[in-house]
N, C-alpha and C positions, 0 to 999 in steps of 0.2 A: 504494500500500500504506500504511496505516495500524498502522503496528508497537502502540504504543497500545491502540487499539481489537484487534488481533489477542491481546496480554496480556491483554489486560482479558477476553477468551471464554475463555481459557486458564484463566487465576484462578476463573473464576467455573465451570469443571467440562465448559465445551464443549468438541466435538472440533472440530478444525477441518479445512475440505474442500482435498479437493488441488489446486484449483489456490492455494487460499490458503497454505498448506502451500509449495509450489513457491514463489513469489515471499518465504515469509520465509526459506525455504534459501537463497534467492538473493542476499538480501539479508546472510544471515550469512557466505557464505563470498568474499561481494564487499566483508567489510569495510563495509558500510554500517550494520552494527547499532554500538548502544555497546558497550561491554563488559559495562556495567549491562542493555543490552536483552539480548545474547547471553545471560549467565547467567539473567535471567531466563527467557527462553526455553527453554532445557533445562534447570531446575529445574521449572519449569511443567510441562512435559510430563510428565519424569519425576511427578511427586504427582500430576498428572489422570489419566498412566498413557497411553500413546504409544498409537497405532492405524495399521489398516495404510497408511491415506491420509497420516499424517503421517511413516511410514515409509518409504512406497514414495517420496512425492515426496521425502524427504532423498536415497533412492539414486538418486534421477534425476538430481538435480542433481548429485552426488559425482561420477556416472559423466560426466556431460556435459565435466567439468574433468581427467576419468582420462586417462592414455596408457593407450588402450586396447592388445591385443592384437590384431591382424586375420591375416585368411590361414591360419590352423588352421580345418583341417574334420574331422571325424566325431565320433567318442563323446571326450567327456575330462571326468576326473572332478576336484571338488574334496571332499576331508573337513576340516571345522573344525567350531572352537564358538566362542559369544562370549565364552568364558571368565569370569571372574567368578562359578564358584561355590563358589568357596573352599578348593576341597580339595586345591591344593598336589599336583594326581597326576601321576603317568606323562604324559607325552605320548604317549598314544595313537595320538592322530588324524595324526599324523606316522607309527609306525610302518604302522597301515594304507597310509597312501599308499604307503607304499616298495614292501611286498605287494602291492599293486596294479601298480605298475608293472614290480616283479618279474616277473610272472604276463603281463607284455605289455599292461598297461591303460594308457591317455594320464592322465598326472596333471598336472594345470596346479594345486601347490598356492600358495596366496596367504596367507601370513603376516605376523610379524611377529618380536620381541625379547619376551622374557616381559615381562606386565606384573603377572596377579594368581596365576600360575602359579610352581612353581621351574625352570623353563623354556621356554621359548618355542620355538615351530615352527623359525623361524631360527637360533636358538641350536644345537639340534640338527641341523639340515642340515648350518649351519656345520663344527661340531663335526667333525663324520663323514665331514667333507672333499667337498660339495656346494656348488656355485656359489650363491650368492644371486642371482638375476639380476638385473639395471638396467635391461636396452633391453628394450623391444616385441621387435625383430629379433632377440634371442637365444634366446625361446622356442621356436620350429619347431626350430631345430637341435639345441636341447639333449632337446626331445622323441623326435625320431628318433634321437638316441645313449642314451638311458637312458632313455625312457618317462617319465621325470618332470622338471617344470620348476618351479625355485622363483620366483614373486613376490615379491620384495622391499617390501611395502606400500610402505613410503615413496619408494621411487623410482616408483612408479605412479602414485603422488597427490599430486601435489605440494603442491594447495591447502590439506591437512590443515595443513601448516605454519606458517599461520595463527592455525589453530583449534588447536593441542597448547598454545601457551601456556594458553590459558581454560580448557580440558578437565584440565591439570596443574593449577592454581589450583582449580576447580570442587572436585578430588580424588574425583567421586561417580560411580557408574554415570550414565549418560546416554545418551540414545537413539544417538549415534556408536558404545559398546558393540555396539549390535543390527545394525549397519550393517554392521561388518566385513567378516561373512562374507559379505554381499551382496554386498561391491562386486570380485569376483576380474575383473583386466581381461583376463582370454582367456576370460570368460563361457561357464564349463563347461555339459555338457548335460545333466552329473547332480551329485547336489552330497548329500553328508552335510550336515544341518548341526544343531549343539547349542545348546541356550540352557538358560541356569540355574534359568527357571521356568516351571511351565505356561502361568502365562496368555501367555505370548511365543511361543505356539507356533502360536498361528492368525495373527496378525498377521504373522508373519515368514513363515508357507507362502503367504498370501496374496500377500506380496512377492514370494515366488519366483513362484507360478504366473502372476501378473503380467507377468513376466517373462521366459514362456516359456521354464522350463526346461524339460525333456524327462521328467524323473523327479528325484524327491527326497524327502528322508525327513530332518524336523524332528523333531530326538528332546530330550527329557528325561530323561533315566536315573534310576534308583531311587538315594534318598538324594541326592538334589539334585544329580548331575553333569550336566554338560552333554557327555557324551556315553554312550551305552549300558551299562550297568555289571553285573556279575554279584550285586550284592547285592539283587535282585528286581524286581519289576514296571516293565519301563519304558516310557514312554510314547513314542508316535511320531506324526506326521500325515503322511502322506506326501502327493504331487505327482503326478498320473498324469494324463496327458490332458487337463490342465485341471479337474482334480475334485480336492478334499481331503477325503480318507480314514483318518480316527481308526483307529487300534490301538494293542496293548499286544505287547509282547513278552516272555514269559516267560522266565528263561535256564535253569531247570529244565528245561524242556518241550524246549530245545530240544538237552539232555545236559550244559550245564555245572551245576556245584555252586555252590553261595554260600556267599558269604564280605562281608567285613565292608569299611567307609571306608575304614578304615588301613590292611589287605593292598595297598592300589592309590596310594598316598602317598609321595611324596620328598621327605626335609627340606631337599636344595639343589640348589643345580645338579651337582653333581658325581655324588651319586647321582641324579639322573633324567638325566644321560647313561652312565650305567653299565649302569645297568635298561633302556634304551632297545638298548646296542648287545646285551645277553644277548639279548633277545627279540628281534632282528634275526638272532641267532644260531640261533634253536630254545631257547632256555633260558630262564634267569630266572624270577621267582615264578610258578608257577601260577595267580593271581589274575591277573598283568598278562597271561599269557598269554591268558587266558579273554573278557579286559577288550577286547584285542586281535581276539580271532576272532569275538567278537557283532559290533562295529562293520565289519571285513572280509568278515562273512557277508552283514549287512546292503546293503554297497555292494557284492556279488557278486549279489543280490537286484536291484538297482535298476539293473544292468548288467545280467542274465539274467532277465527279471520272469516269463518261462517256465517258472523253475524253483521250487520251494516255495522257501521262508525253512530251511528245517530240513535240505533238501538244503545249501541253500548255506551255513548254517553249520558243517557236517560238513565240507565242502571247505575252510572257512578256518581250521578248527580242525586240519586237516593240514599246510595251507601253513605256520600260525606255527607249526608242531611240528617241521618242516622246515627252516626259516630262509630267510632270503633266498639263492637259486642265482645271480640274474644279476647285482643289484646291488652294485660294493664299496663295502666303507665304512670307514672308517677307526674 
């Protein structure tokens, strides 16, 4: 490998092919880059602007150094986003999973500690008096007692540990960003997943389908959220068979009302764990509720593909009207 010469195609506007791709990930998370090469390297990318060959081989390598997950079989679903679009809301993608698992669905969710958010996946688990989990071996058990398992990112990846110095220094989005929600190590078979701008949305379905996942649904939400929002038109690419399938989701069309950013906004952590246990309750703003039942209808959708989108919205818009029945939470 020629690091060098792989800058040098980088600076000057090239993409570069995956297995070349593969051996500079290999090289960065084996510590053979400099610090000067490393940042160059994801500053590069980021201004050329990342693709799915430079993506897909980051999450191969990642995953090659993961403690994986093994031994869970059938459907199990993960929801995230890459976070990063600014808007300080609700943790959503959290209360869906709970719903889900409520409802008797496998949630294998893989987070983290908030980073651009006023709360983070873990934070909230935490909070609500949910394990974080550490080992591989704890997942099946904690699945078969509550339908849902948290991944603790950092105890799954440990070679990140390396790389948080540089990426903390960097302080800028970077293609590890995009990566996140890729790398879940009980490799769900369906997966929400949000990114904060369109063009991230074919490159990262690509990864998934890559990847064989079973079904999944790459959304951009209206007003730049990274995940599905009631303030209008949102965008989606889904995963189905091997094929990627552009659509829009209306939340008009589909019976909710719009409403605005800031209905779906918490200024810290305290109110987005406040907001989080209402709507876990049946209660809470309207807007988070709504914000709630599109992303739930969605992954009832890509769990039942039998059934319209509009059916299944109408049924997660009664569950979070309902509350959670099986799960407690503190």
């Amino acid at each position: 490998m020629n690091i060098q010469r792989s800058l040098n195609r980088i600076c000057s506007g090239q993409n570069l092919e995956y297995p070349e791709s593969l051996d500079l990930f290999r090289a960065l998370f084996e510590g053979r880059l400099t610090a000067a090469q490393s940042g160059a390297l994801l500053m590069g990318l980021r201004l050329k602007g990342e693709t799915g060959d430079e993506l897909g081989a980051a999450v191969e390598v990642a995953l090659e150094r993961a403690r994986l997950v093994s031994g869970i079989k059938g459907q199990r679903i993960d929801t995230c986003g890459t976070g990063g679009d600014g808007r300080s809301s609700f943790n959503c993608s959290t209360a869906v999973a709970f719903f889900l698992a409520d409802a008797g669905v496998r949630v294998v969710k893989h987070g983290n500690r908030a980073v651009s958010s006023s709360c983070g996946s873990a934070d909230v688990v935490e909070a609500l008096g949910l394990p974080l989990l550490s080992e591989p071996s704890l997942v099946e058990p904690e699945l078969r007692r509550t339908n849902f398992a948290f991944l603790f990112a950092p105890h799954f990846h440990p070679s990140f540990a390396g790389i948080a110095p540089l990426r903390k220094e960097l302080g800028i989005r970077s293609i590890f960003n995009l990566m996140g929600p890729l790398l879940n190590p009980a490799r769900p078979t369906h997966q929400i997943l949000g990114v904060p701008g369109e063009s991230f949305m074919p490159i990262v379905a690509w990864v998934l389908q890559k990847n064989d996942v079973h079904s999944a649904a790459v959304i951009h939400g209206a007003e730049g959220f990274d995940e599905l929002t009631p303030c209008g038109v949102n965008k989606v690419v889904f995963v189905r068979e091997g094929k990627l399938i552009p659509g829009l989701i209306e939340p008009e069309e589909m019976g909710f009302s719009r409403c605005s950013p800031g209905d779906m906004a918490c200024k810290d952590k305290e109110e987005a764990l406040s907001r989080q246990r209402e709507v876990l309750s049946g209660s809470g703003p309207r807007a988070m509720q709504d914000m709630v039942s599109l992303n739930l209808g969605l992954a009832i959708h890509l769990l039942e593909p039998g059934r319209n989108l509009r059916e299944c919205m109408a049924q997660a818009r009664e569950m979070v009207r309902s509350g959670l029945k099986n799960i407690k939470v503190c």
